[in-house]
N, CA, C and O atoms as a MOPAC input file, in Angstrom:
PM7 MOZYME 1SCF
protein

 N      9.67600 1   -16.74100 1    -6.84600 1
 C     10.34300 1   -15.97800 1    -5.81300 1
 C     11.65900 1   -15.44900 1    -6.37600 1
 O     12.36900 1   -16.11400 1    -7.13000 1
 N     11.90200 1   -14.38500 1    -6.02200 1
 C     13.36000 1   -13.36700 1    -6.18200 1
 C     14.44100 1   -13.40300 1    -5.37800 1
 O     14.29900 1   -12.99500 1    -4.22500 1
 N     15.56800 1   -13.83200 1    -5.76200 1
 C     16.37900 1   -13.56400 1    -4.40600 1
 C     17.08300 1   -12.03900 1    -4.39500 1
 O     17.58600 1   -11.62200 1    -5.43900 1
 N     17.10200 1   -11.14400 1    -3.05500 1
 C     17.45200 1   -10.14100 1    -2.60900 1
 C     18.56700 1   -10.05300 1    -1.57500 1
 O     18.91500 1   -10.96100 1    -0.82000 1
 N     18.88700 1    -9.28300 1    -1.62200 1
 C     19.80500 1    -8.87100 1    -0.22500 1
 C     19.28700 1    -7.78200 1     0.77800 1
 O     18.41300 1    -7.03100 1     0.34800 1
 N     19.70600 1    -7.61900 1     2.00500 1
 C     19.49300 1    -7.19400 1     2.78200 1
 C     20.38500 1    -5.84700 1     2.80200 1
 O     21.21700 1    -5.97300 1     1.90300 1
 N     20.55800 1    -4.55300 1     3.49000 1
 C     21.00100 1    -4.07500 1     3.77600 1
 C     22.25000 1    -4.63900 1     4.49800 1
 O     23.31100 1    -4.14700 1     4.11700 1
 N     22.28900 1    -5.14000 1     5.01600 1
 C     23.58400 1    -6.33500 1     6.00900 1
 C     23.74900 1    -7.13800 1     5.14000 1
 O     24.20800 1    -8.14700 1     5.67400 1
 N     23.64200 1    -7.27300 1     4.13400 1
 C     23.79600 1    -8.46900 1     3.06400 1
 C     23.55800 1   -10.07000 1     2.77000 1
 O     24.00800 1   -10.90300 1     1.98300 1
 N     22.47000 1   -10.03300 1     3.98600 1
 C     21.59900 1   -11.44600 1     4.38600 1
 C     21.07400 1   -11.76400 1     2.87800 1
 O     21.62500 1   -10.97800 1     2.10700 1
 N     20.50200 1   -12.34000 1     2.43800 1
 C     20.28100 1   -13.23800 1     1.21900 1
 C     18.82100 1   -13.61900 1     1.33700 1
 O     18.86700 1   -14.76300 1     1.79000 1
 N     17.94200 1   -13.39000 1     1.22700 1
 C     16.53000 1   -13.98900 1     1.41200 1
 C     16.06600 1   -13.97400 1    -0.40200 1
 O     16.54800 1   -13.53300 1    -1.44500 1
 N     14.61000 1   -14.89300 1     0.11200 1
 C     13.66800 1   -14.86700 1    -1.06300 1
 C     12.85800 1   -14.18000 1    -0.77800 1
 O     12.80500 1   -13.84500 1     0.40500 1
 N     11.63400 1   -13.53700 1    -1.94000 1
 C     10.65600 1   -12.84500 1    -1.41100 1
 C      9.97200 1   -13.09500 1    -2.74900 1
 O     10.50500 1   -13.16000 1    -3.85700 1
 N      8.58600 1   -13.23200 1    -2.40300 1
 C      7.38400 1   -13.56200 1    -3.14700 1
 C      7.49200 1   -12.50100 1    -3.78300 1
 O      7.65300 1   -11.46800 1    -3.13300 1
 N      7.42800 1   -12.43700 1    -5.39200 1
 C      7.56000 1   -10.83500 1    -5.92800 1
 C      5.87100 1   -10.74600 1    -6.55800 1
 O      5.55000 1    -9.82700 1    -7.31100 1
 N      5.20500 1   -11.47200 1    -6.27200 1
 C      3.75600 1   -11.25900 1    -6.13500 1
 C      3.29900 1    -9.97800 1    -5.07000 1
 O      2.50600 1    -9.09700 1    -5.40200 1
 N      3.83700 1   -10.04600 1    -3.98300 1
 C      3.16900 1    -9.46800 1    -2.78200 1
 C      3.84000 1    -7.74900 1    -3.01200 1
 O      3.35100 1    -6.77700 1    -2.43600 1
 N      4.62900 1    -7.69600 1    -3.64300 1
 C      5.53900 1    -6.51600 1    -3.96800 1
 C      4.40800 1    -5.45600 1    -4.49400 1
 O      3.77000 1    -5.78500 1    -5.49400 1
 N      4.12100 1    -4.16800 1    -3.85300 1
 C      3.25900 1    -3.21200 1    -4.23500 1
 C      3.84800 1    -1.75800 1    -4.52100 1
 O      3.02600 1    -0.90600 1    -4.85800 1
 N      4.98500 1    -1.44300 1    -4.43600 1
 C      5.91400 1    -0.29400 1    -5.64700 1
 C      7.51600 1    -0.89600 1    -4.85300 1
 O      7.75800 1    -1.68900 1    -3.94300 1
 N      8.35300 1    -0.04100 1    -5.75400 1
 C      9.68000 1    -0.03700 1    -4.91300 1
 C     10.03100 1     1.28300 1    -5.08200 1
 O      9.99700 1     1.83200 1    -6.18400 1
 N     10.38400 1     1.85400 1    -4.01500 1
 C     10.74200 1     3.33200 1    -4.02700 1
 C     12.61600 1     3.14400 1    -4.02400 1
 O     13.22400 1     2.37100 1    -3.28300 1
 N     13.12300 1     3.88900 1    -4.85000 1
 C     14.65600 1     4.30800 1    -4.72900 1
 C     14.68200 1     5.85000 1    -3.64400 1
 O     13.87400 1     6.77600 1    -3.71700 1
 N     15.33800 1     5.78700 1    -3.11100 1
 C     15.76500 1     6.71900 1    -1.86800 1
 C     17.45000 1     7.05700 1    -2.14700 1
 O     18.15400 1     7.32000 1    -3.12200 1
 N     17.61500 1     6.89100 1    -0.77400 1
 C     19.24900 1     6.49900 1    -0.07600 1
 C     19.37200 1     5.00700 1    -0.29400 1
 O     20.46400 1     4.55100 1    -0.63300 1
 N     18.31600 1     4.20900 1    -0.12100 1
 C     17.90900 1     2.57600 1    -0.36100 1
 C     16.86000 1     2.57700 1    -0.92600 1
 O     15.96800 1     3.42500 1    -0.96100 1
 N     16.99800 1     1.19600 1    -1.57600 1
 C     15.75800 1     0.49600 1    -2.18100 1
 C     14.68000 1     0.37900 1    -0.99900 1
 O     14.84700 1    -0.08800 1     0.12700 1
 N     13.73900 1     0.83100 1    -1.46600 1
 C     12.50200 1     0.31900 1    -0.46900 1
 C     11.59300 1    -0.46000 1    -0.83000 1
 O     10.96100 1     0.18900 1    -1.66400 1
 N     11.12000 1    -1.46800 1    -0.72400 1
 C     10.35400 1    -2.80900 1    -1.40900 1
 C      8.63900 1    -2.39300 1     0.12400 1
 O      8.43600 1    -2.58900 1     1.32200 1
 N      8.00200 1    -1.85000 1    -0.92100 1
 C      6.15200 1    -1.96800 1     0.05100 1
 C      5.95900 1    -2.56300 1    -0.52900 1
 O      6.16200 1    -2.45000 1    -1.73800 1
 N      5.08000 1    -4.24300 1     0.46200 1
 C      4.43800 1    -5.01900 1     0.16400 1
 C      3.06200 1    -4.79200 1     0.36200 1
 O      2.76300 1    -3.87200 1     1.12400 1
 N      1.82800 1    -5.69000 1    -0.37100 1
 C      0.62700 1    -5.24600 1    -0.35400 1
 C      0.19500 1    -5.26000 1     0.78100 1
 O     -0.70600 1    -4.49000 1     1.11100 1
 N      0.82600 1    -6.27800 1     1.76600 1
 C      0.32800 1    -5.55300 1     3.09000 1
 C      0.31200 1    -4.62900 1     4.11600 1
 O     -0.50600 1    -4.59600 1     5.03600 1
 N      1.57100 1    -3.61000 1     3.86600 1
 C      2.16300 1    -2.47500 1     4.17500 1
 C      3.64300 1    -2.60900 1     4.56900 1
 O      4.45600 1    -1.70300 1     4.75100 1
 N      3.82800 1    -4.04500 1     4.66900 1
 C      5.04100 1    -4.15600 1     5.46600 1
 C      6.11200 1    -3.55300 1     4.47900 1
 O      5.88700 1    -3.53200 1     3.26900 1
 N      7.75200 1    -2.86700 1     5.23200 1
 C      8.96000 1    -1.99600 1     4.24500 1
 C      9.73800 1    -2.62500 1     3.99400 1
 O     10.42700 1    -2.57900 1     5.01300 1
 N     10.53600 1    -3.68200 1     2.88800 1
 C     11.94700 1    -3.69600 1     3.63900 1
 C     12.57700 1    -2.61000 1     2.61000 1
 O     12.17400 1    -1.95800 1     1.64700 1
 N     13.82600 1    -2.77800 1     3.36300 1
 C     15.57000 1    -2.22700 1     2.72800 1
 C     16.36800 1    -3.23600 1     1.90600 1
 O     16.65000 1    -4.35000 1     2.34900 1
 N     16.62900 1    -2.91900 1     1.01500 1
 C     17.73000 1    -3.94700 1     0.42400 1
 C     18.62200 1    -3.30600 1    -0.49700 1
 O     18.55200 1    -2.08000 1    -0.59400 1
 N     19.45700 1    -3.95000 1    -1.19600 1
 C     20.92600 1    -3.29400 1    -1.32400 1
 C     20.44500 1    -3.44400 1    -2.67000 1
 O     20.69500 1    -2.42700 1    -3.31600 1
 N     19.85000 1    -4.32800 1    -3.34000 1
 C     19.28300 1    -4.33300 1    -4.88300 1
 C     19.01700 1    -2.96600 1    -5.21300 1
 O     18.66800 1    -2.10300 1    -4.40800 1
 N     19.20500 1    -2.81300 1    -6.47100 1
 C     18.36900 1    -1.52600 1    -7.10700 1
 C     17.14500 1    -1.67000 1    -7.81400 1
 O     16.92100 1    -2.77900 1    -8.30000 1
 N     16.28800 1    -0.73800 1    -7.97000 1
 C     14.78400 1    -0.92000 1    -8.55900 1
 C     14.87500 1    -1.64400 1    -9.98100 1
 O     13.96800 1    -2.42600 1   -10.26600 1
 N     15.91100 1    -1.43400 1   -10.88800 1
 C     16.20800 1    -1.85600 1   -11.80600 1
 C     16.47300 1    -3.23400 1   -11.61900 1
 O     15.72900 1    -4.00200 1   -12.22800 1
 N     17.35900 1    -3.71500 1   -10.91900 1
 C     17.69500 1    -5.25400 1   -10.51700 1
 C     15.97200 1    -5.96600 1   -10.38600 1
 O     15.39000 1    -6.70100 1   -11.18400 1
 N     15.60800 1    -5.53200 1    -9.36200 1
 C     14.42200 1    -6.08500 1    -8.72600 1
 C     13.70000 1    -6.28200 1    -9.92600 1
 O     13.35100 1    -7.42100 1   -10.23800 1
 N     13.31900 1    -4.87800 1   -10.94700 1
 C     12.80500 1    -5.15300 1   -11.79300 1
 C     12.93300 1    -6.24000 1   -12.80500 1
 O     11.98100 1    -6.72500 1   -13.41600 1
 N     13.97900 1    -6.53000 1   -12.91400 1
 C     14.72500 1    -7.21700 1   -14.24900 1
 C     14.40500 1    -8.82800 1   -13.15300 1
 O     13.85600 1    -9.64300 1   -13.89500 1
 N     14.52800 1    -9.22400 1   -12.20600 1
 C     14.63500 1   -10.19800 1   -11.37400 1
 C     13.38000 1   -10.61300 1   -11.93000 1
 O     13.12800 1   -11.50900 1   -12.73600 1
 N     12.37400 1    -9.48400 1   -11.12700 1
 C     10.81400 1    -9.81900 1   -11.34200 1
 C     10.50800 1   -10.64500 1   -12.79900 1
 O      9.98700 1   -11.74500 1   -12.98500 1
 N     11.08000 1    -9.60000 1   -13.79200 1
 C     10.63300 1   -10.27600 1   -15.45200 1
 C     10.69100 1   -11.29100 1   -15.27100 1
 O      9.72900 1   -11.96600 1   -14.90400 1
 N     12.12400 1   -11.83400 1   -15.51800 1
 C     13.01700 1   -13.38000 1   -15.58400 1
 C     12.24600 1   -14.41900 1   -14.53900 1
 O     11.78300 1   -15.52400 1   -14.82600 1
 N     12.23900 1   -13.80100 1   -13.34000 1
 C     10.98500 1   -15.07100 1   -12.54000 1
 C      9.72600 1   -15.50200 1   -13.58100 1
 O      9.37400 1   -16.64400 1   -13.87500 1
 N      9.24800 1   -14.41400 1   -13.97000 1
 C      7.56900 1   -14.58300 1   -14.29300 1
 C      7.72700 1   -15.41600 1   -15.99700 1
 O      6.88200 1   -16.26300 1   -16.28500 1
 N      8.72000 1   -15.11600 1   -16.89400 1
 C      8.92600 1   -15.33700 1   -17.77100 1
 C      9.28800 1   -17.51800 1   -17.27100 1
 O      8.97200 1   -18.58100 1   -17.80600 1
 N      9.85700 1   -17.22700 1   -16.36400 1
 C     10.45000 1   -18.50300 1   -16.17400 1
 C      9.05900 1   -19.32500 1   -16.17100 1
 O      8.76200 1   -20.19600 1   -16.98900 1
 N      8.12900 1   -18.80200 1   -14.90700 1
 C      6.75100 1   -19.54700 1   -14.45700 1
 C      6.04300 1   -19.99300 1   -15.86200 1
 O      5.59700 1   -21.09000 1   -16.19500 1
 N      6.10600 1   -18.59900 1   -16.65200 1
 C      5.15300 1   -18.75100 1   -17.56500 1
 C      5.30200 1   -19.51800 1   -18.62000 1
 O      4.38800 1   -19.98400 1   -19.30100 1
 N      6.62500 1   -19.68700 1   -18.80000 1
 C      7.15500 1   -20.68900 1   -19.87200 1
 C      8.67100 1   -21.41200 1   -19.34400 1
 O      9.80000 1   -21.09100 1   -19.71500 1
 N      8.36000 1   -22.27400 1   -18.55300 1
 C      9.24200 1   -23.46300 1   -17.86900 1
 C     10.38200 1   -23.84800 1   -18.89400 1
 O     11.54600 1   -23.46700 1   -18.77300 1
 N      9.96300 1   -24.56200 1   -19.80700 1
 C     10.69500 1   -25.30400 1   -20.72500 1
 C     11.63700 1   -24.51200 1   -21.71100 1
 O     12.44200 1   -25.08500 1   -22.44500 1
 N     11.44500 1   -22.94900 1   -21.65800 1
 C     12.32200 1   -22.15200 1   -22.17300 1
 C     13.61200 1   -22.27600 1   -21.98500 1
 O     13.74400 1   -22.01700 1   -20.78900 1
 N     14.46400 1   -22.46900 1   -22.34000 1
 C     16.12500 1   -22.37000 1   -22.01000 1
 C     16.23600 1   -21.14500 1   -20.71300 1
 O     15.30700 1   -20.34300 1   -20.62600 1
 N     17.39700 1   -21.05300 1   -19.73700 1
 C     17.51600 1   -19.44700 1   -19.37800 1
 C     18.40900 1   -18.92400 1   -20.16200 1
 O     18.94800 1   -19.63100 1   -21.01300 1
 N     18.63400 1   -17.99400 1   -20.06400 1
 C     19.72200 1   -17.22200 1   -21.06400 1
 C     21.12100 1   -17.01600 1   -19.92500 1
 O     22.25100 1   -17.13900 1   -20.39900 1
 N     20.98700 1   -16.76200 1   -18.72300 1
 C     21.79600 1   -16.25000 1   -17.91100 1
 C     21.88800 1   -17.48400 1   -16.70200 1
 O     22.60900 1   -17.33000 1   -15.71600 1

């Protein structure tokens, strides 16, 4: 899971599995595979870079983090 912000700057996690594009606008737009939108203050780049570092983490635990 990724942590994000909200447009209001709420703080959530979100399964970055379920994530099906992110559109840049005026806001980030995060479509999930089930259609649902959100908004968040992240940029596609963030999200992106978030996404790696999660999956990298899953895939190899015992790795040091760097950050």
């Amino acid at each position: 899971m990724i942590k994000l912000k909200t447009i209001t700057g709420k703080e959530f996690l979100l399964n970055c599995d379920l994530i099906y594009r992110v559109d840049t606008e005026y806001d980030t737009i995060i479509t999930l595979i089930g259609g649902k939108t959100l908004r968040v203050r992240d940029t596609a780049d963030e999200i992106q870079k978030k996404v790696i570092l999660f999956k990298r983490e899953v895939m190899n635990p015992f790795e040091r983090k760097s950050e």
